[in-house]
Legacy VTK file of the C-alpha trace (Angstrom):
# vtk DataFile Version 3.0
C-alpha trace
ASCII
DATASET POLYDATA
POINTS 93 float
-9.319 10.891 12.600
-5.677 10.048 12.078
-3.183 12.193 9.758
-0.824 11.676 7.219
2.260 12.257 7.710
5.149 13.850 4.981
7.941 11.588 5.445
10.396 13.974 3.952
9.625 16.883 6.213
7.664 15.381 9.317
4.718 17.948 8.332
1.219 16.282 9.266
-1.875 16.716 6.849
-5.491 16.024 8.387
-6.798 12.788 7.309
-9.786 14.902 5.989
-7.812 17.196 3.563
-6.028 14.016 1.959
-9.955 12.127 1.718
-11.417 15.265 -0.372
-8.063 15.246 -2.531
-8.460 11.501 -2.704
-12.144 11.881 -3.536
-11.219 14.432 -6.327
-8.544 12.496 -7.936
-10.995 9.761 -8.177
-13.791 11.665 -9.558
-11.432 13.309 -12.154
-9.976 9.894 -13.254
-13.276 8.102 -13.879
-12.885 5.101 -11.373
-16.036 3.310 -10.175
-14.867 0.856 -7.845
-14.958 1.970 -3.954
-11.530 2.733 -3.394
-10.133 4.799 -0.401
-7.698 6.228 1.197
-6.617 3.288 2.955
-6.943 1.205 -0.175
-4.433 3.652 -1.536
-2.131 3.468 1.474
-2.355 -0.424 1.445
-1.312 -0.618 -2.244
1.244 1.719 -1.617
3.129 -0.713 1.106
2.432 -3.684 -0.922
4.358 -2.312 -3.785
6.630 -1.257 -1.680
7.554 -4.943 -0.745
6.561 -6.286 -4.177
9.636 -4.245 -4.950
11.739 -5.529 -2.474
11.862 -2.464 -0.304
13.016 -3.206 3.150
10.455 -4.111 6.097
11.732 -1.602 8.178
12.016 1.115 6.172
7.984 0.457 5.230
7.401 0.028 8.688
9.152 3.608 9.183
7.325 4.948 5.853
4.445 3.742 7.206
4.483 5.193 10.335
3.475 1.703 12.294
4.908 1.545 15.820
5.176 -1.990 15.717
6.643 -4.595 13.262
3.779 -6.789 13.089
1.571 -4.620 11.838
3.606 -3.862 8.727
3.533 -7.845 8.258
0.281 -8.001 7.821
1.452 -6.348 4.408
3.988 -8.947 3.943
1.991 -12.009 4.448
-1.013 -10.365 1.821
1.222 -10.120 -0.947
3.248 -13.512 0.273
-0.236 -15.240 -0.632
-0.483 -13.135 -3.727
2.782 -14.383 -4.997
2.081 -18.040 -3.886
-0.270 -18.454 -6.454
1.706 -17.425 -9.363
2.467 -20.638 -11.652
5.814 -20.210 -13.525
5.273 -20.597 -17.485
7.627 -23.459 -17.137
5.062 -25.696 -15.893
2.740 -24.977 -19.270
5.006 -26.896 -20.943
4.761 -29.648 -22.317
7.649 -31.769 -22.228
LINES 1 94
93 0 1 2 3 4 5 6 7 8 9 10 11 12 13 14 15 16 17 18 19 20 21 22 23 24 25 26 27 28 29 30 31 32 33 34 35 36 37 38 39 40 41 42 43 44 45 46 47 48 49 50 51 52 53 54 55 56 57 58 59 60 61 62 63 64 65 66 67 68 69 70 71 72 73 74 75 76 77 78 79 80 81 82 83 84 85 86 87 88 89 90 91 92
């Protein structure tokens, strides 16, 4: 399994540690849906760009080797915001 990584001190946590916490914060907060760690960790780096964080610092938050794996991010939200109509074009004029 892979680890987690504290980007403020370089410490590494075992990907099974942050699953139980994960699993506990879920039970605690009531939510149904199947959710995991990586849904947690995807949300986070789309937020992050929603935001208008830099690419490269997610890439380096992220711990991805490799730009074009942090653009996968990128392009999912991209789509996301495609589809968002302005209120302008509701009206009627």
């Amino acid at each position: 399994m892979s680890t987690f990584t504290k980007f403020w001190t370089g410490e590494r946590y075992p990907a099974g540690s942050i699953q139980k916490i994960f699993e506990k914060a879920k039970r605690k907060s009531g939510i149904q849906r199947r959710v995991t760690t990586h849904s947690l960790r995807h949300s986070f780096a789309s937020h992050l760009i929603e935001n208008g964080v830099d690419i490269k610092i997610i890439q380096e938050l992220m711990g991805h080797h490799c730009i074009k794996t942090t653009e996968i991010y990128f392009h999912v939200v991209m789509k996301k915001l495609e589809n968002i109509k302005s209120p302008i074009d509701n009206l009627d004029i």
